[in-house]
KEKE-3310 file (N, C-alpha, C; in steps of 0.2 Angstrom, whole numbers, plus 5000, padded with zeros to 4 digits):
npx = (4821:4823:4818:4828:4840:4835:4835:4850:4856:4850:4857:4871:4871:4863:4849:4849:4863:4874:4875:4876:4884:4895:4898:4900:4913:4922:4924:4930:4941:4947:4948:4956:4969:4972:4976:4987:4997:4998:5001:5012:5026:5028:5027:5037:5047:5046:5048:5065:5070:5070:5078:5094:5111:5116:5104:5102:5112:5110:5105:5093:5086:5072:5059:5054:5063:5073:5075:5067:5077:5083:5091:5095:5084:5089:5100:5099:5090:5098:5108:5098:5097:5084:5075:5078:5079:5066:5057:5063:5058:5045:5043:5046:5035:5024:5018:5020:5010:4997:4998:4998:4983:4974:4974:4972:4959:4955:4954:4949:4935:4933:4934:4923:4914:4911:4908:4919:4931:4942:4940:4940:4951:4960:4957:4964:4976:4979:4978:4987:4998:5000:5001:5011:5028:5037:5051:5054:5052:5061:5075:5071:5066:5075:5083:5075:5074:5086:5088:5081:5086:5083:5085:5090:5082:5069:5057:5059:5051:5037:5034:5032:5019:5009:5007:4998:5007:5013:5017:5009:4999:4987:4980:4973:4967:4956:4950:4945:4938:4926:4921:4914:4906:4896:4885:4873:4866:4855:4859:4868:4859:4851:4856:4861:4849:4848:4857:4871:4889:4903:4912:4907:4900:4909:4915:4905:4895:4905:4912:4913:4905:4914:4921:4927:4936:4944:4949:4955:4966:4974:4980:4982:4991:5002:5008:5015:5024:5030:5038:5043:5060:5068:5066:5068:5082:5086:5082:5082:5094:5107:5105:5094:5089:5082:5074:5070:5081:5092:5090:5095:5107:5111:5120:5132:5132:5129:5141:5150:5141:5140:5147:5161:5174:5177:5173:5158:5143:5132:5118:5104:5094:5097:5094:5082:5074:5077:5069:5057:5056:5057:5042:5033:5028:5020:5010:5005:4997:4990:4982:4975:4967:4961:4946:4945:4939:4933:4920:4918:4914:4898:4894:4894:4888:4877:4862:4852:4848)
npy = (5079:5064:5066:5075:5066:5055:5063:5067:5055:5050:5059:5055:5039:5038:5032:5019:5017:5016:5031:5038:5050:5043:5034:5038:5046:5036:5030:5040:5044:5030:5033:5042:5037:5028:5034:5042:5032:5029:5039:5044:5041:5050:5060:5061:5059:5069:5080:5080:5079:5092:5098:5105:5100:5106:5108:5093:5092:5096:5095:5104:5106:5094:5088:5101:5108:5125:5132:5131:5117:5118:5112:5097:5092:5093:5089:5076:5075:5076:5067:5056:5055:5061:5060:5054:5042:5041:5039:5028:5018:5022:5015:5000:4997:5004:4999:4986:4983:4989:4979:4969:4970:4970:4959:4951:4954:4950:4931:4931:4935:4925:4914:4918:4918:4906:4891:4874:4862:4855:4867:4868:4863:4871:4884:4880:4877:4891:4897:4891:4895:4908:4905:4896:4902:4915:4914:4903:4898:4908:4903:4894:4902:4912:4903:4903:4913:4919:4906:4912:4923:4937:4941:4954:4965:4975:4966:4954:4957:4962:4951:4939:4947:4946:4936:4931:4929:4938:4949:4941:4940:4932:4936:4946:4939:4935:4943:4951:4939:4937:4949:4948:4939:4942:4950:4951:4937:4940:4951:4947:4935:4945:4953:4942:4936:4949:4945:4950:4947:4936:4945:4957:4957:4955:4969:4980:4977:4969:4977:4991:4989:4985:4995:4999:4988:4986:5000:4998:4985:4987:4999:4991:4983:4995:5000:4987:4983:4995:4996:4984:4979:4964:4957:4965:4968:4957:4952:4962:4970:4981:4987:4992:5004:5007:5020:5013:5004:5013:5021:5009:5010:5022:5028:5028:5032:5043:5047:5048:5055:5069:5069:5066:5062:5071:5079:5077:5068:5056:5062:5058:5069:5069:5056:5056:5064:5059:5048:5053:5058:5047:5042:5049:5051:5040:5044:5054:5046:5040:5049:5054:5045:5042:5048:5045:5031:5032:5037:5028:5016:5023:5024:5010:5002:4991:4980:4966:4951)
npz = (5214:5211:5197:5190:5195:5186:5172:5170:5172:5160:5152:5152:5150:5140:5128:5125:5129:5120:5114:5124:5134:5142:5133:5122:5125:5129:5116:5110:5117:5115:5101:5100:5108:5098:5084:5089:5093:5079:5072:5080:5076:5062:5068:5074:5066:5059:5067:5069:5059:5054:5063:5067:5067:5081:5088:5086:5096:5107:5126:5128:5118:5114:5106:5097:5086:5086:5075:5059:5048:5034:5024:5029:5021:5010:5008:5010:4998:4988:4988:4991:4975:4969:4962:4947:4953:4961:4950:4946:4955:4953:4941:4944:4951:4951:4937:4938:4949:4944:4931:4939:4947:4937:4930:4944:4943:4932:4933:4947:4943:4933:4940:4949:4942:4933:4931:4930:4925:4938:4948:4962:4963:4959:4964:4979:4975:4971:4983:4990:4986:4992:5005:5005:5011:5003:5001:4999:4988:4981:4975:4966:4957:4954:4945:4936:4930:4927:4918:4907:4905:4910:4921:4931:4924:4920:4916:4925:4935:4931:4922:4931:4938:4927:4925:4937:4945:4954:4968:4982:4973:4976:4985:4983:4972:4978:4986:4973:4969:4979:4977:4967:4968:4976:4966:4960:4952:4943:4936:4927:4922:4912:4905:4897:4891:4882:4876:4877:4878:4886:4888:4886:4897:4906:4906:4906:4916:4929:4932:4932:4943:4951:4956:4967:4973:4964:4966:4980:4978:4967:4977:4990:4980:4977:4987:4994:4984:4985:4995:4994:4997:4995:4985:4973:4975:4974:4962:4953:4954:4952:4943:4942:4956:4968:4978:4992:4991:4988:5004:5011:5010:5015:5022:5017:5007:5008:5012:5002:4996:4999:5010:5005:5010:5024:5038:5038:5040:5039:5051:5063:5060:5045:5041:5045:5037:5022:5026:5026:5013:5006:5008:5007:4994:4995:5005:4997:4984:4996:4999:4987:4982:4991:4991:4979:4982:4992:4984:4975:4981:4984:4971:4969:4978:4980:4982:4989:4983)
capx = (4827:4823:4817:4835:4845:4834:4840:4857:4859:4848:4863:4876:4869:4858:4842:4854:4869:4878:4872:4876:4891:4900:4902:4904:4919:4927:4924:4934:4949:4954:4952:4964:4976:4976:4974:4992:5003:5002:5005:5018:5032:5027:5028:5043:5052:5045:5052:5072:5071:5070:5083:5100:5115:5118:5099:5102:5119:5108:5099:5087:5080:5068:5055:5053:5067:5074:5074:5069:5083:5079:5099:5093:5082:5095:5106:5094:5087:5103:5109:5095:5096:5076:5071:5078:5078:5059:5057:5066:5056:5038:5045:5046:5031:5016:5018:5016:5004:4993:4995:4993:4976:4970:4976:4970:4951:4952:4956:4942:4930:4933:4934:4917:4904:4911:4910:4925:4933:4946:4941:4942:4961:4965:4957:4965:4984:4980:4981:4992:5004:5001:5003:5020:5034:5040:5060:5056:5055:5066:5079:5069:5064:5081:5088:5072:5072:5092:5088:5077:5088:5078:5088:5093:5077:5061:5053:5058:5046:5033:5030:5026:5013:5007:5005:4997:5012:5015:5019:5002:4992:4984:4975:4969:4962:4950:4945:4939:4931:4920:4916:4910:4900:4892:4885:4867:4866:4850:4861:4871:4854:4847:4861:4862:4843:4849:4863:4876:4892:4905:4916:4901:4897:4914:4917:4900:4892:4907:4920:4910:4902:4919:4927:4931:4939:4951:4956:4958:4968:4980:4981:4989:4996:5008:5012:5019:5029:5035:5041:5047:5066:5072:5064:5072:5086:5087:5080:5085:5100:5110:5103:5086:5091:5073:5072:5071:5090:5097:5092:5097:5115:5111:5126:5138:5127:5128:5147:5153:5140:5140:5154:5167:5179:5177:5172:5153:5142:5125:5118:5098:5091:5097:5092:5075:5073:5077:5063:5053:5054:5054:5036:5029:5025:5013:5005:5001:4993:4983:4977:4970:4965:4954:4942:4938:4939:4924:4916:4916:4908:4895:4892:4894:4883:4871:4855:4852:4840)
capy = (5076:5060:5066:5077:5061:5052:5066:5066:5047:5049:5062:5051:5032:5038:5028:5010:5017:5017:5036:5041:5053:5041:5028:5042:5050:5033:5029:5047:5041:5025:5034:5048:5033:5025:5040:5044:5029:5028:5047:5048:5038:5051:5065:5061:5060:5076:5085:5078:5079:5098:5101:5104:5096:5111:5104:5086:5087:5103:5091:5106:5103:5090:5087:5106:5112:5130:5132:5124:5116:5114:5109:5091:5091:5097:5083:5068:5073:5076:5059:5051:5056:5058:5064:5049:5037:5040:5037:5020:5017:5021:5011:4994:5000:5007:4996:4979:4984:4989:4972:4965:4971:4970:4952:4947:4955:4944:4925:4933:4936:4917:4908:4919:4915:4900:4883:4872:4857:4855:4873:4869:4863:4877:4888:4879:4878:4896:4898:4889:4903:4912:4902:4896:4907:4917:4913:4894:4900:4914:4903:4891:4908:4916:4900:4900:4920:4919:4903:4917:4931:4942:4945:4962:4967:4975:4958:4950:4961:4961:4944:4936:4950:4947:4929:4930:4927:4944:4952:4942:4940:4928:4937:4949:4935:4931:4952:4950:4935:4938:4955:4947:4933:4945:4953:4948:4934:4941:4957:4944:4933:4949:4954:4937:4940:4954:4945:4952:4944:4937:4951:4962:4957:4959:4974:4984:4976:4968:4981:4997:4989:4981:5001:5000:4982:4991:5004:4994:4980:4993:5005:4989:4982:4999:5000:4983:4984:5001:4995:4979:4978:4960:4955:4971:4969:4949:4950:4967:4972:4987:4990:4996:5006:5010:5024:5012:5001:5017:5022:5004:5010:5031:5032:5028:5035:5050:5050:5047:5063:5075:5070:5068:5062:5077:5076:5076:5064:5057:5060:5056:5071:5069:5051:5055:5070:5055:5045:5057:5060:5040:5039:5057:5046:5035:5049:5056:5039:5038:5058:5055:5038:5042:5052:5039:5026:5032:5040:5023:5012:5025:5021:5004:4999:4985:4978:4958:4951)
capz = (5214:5205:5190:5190:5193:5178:5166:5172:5170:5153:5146:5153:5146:5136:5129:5122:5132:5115:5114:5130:5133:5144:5131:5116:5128:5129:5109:5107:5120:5111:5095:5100:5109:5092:5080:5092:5090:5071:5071:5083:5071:5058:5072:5078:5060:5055:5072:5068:5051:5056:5067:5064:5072:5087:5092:5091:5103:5113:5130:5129:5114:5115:5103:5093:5084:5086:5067:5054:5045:5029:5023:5030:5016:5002:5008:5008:4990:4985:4990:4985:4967:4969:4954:4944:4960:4962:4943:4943:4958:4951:4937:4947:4957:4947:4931:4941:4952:4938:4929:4947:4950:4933:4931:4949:4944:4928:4938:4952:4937:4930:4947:4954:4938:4929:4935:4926:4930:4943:4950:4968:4964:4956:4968:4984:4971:4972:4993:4991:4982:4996:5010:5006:5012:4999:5002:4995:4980:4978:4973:4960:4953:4951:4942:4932:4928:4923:4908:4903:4903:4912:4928:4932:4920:4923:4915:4930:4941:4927:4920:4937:4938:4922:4924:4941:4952:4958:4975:4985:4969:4977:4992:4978:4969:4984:4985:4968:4970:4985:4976:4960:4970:4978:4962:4957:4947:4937:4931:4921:4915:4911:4900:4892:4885:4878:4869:4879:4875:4890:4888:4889:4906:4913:4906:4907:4924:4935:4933:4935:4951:4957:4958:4976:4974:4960:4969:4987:4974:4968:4984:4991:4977:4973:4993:4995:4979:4982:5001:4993:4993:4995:4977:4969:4975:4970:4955:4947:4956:4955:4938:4946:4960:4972:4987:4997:4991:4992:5009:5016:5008:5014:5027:5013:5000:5009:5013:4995:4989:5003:5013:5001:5016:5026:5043:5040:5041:5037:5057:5065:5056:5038:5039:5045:5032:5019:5024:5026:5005:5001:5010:5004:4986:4995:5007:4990:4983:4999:4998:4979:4981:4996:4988:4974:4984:4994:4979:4971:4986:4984:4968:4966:4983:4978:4986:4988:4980)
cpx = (4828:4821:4826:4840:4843:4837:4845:4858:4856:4853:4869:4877:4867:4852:4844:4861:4875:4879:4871:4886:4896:4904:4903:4911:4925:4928:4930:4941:4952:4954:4958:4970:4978:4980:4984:4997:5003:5003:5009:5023:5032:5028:5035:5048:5052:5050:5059:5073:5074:5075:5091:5105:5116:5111:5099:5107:5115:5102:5093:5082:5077:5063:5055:5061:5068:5072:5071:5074:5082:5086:5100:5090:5085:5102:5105:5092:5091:5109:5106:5094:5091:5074:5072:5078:5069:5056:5057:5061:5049:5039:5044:5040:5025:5015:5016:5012:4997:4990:4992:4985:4972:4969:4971:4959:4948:4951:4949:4938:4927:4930:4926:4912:4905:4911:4914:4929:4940:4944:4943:4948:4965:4963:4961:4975:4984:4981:4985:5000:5006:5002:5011:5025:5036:5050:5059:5057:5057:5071:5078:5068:5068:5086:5084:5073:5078:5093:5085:5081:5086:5081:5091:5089:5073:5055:5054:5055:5039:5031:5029:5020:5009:5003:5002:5001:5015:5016:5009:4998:4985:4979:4969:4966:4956:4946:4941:4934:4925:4917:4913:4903:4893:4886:4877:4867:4860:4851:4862:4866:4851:4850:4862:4857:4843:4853:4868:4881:4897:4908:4912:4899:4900:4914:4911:4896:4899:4912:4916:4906:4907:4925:4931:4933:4945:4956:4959:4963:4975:4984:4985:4994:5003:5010:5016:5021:5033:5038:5045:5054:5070:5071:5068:5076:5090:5088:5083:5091:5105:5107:5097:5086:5085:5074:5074:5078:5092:5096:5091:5106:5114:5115:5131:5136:5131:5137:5151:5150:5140:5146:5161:5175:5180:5174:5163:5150:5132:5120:5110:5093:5092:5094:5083:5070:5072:5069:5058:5050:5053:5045:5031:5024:5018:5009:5001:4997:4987:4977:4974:4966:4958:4947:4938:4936:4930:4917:4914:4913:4903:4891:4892:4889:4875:4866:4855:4847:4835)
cpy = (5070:5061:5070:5073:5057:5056:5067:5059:5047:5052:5056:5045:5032:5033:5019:5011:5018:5024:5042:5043:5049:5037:5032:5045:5044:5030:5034:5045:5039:5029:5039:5044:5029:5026:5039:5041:5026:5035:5048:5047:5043:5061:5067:5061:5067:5082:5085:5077:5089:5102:5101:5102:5100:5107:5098:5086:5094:5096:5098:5105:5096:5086:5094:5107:5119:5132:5128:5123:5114:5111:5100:5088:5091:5093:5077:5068:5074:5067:5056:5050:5057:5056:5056:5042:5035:5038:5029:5016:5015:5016:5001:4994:4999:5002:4989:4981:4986:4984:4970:4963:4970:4961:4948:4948:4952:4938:4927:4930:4927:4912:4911:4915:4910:4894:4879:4867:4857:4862:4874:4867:4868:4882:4886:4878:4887:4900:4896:4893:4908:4910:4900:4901:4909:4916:4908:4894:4904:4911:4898:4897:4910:4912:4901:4909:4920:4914:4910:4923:4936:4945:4951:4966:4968:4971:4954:4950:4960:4954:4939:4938:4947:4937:4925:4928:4933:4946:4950:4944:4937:4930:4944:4946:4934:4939:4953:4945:4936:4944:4952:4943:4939:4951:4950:4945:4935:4946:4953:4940:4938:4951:4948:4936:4945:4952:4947:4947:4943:4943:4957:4963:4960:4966:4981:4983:4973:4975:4989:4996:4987:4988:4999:4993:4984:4995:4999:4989:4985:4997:4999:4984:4987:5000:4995:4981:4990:4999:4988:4979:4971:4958:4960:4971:4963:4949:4956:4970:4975:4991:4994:4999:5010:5014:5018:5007:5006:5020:5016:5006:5020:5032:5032:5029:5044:5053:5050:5055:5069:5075:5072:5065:5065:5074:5074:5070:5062:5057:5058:5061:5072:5063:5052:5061:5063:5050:5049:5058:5052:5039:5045:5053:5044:5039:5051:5054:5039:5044:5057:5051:5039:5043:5048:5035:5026:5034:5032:5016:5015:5022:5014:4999:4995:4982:4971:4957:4950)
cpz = (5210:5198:5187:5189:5188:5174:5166:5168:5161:5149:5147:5151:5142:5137:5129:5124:5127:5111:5118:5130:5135:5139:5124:5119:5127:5121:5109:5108:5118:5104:5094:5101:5103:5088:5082:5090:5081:5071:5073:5079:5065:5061:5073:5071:5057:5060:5070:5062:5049:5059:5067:5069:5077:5091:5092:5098:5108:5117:5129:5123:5113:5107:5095:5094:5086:5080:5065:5049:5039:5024:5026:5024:5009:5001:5006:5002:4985:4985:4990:4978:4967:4964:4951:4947:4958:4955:4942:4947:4956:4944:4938:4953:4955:4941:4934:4946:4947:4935:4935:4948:4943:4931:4936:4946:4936:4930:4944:4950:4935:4935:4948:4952:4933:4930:4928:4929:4931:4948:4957:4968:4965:4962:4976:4980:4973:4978:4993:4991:4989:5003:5013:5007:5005:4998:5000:4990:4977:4975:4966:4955:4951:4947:4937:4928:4924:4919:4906:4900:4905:4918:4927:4926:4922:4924:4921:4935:4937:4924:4925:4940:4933:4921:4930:4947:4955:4963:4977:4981:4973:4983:4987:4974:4972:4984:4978:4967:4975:4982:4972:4962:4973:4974:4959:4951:4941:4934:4924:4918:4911:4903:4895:4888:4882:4872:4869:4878:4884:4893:4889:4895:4909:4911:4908:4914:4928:4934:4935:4942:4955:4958:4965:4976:4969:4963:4976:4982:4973:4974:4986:4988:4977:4981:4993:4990:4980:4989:5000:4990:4992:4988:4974:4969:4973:4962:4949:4948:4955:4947:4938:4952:4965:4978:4994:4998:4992:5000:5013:5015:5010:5018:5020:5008:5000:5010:5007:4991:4992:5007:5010:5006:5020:5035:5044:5041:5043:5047:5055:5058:5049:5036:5040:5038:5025:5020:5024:5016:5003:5003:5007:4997:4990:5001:5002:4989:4989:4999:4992:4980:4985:4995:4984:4977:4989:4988:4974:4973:4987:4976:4964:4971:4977:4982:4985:4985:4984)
residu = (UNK:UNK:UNK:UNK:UNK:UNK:UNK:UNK:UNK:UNK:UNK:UNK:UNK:UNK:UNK:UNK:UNK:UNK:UNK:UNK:UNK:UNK:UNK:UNK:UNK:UNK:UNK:UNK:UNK:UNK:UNK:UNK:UNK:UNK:UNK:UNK:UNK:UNK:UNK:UNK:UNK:UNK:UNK:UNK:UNK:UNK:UNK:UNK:UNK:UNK:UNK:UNK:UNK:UNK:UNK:UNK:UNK:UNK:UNK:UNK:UNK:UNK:UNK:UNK:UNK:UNK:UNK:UNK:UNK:UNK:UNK:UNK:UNK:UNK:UNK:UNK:UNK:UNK:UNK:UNK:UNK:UNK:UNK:UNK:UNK:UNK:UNK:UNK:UNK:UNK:UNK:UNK:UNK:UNK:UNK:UNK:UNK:UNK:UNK:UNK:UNK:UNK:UNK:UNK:UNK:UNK:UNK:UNK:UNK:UNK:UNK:UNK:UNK:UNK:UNK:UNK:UNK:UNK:UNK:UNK:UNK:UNK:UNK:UNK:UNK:UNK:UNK:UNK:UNK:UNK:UNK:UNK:UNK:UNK:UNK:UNK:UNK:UNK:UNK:UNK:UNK:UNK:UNK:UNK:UNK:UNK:UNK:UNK:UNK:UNK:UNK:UNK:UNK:UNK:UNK:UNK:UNK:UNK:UNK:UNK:UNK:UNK:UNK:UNK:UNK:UNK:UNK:UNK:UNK:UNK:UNK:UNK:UNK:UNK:UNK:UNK:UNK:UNK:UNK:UNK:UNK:UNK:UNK:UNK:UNK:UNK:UNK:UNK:UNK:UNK:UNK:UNK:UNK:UNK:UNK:UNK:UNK:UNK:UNK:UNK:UNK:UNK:UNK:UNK:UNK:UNK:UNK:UNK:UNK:UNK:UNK:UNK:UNK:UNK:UNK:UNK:UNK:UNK:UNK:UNK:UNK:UNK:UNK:UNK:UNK:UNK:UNK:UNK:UNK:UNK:UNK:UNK:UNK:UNK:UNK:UNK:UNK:UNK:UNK:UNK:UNK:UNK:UNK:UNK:UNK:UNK:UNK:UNK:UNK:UNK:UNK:UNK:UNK:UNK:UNK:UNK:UNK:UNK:UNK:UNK:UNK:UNK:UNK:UNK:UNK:UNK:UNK:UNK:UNK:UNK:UNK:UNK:UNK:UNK:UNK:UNK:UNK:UNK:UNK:UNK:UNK:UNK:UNK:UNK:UNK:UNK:UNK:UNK:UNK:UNK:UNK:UNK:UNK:UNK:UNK:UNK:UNK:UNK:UNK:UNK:UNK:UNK:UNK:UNK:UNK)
# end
């Protein structure tokens, strides 16, 4: 009997308790409870994007549609414009995120392996950037963009990336630099007795060992540019029209292209079918990206000295 109840309790705690079913079943639980509420907002738009208006005003339908309605679909991508929407969109999107991250992992670069004088100023000016509220300077910025000419211009999304001031350059500065620090400083004397040149270093040892700080850089750079409307809509203004400005204007988007005056009307399920296609883009993005993203933490893993 006791040797029975030891094997018992040894399946159940195991040998470090951390190995034992009870505390694998509760590891499994909160991941399902987690797993669930970021899925269910992504459950729930898929179900009512689906359904046509007889199932939203039916109390029996719940959750599953009868149909699929795929005329929810044909409404919202037609009332998004996609095609050239999604265009103007990756346009304002992909092109400063790019600089962004390559920008940030020059400034990383400089700050991790070169001592220079003021460097703590400029490094603590640089938290700074990011500390301060972004709406303090929204309005020095749009008098300084409009002497330049530049307002209602893709420059105006573009040459604050390009000159470090981008969408939260500044916490991307800090991910390159901690990656670079962490970079054995005998790669680069090793490389210096060779006669390797600055630009030798960065581009042949930091950049092929800092892949998974590229892509993570990017990955959320080109999210929190493509989710950003109040700059977009500031600064470039009807003349760069992005997914996400037209569906803040998609009931009257939608009554001008599909209504017509008519009695329809943009209801739950066409608006959710709409979001459904602005976020598709960045599902995509996270399904490619995945792949490197582990593939390049595999190959870039380094040992301490």
């Amino acid at each position: 009997m006791v040797k029975n109840w030891s094997s018992i309790k040894r399946k159940l705690l195991g040998f470090k308790l951390t190995d034992g079913l009870v505390f694998k079943t509760i590891i499994y639980l909160l991941l399902i409870i987690i797993g669930f509420v970021y899925l269910y907002p992504i459950l729930h738009m898929l179900s009512y994007s689906f359904q046509s208006l007889a199932d939203l005003l039916n109390p029996m339908v719940n959750r599953i549609p009868t149909s699929l309605f795929l005329e929810n679909y044909r409404d919202a991508f037609k009332t998004l414009d996609y095609f050239k929407t999604l265009g103007m969109s990756l346009l304002v999107t992909l092109l400063p995120a790019i600089i962004q991250t390559i920008i940030a992992s020059l400034v990383g670069y400089g700050f991790a392996k070169y001592e220079f004088p003021f460097k703590k100023t400029l490094m603590g000016l640089l938290i700074a950037t990011y500390i301060i509220p972004p709406q303090v300077t929204m309005i020095p910025k749009y008098v300084l963009f409009n002497d330049f000419n530049i307002l209602g211009k893709i420059w105006s999304i573009i040459v604050p990336a390009t000159f470090g001031q981008g969408l939260n350059s500044a916490i991307f500065v800090l991910i390159f630099y901690q990656f670079y620090k962490m970079i054995p400083s005998v790669l680069d004397e090793a490389a210096e007795i060779d006669g390797a040149s600055n630009f030798y270093k960065y581009f042949k040892i930091a950049v092929p060992l800092s892949i998974p700080s590229f892509i993570t850089t990017f990955l959320f750079s080109f999210v929190w540019y493509w989710n950003e409307t109040y700059i977009s809509s500031l600064f470039l203004g009807e003349s760069f029209k992005t997914l996400q400005m037209r569906l803040a204007n998609f009931v009257s988007e939608y009554n001008s292209v599909i209504g017509g005056g008519n009695s329809m009307y943009a209801n739950e399920a066409i608006r959710m079918a709409a979001t459904i296609l602005i976020i598709l883009p960045m599902l995509l993005v996270y399904f490619v990206l995945q792949r490197w993203f582990i593939e390049g933490i595999d190959k870039a893993g380094i040992t301490g000295e």
